[in-house]
N, C-alpha and C positions, 0 to 999 in steps of 0.2 A: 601925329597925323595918321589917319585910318590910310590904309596901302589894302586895298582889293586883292587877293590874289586873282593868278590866272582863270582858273578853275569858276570861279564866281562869276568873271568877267562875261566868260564865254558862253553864260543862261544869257544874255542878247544879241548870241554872236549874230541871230540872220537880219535884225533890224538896224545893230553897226553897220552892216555890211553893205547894207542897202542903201544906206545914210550916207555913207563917207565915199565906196567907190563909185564909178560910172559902170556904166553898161562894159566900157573897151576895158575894165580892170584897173584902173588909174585911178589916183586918189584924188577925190575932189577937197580936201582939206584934209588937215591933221589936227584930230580932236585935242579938244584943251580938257578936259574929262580924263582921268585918269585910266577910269573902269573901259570907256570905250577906245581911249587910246590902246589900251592892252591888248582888243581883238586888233589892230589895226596892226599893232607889231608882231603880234603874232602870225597872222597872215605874211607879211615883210616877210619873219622870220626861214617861212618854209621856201625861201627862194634861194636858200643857205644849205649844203650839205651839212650835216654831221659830218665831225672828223676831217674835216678839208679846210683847208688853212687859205684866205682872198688877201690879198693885197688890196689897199685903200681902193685905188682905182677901179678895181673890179666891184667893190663894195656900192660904191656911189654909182659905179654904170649899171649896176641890177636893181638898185633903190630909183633911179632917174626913170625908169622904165614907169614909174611909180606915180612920182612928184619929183619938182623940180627940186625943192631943197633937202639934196640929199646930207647937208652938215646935221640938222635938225633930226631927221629922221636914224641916221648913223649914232646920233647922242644918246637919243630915243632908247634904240635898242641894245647899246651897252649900258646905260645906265639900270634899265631895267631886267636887266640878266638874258636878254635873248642873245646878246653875241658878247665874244670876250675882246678885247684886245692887248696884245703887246707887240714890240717890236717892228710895228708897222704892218703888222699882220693880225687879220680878225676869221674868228671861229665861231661858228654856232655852238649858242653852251642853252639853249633852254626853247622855252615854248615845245606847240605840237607839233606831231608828224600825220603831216597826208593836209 
């Protein structure tokens, strides 16, 4: 199955953007689209330090600000390499900065 990289994805980041969130920055769905889901995590992503370690609950209350289903969008971004998890504890390991 063709996997888009990041990098590819994000030649539509401003027409995703435009597409998926609101005006208030909230997500109006989460794309079934691979390529646009990827700007959509990546965005997620930068609400995450580098190097700092969240506990679930932190995780799901900075994704909720978002969209309500933070299990889906939590999947989302570890399956696809923007955050890691162990231990009960997750880290930003990918996507951009800024």
């Amino acid at each position: 199955m063709f996997r888009p990289d990041l990098q590819d994805a994000l030649r539509d980041k401003d027409a995703v953007m435009r597409s998926f969130f609101a005006p208030d920055g909230s997500l109006t769905s989460i794309p079934t689209k691979i390529r646009k889901r990827l700007v959509v995590l990546d965005r997620l992503s930068q609400e995450f330090e580098p190097g700092e370690k969240y506990a679930e609950t932190e995780v799901n209350n900075r994704l909720r600000a978002f969209h309500a289903d933070v299990a889906a969008l939590r999947r989302y971004l570890v399956e696809e390499g923007f955050l890691d998890r162990a231990d009960g504890q997750y880290w930003r390991s990918g996507g951009t900065v800024g």
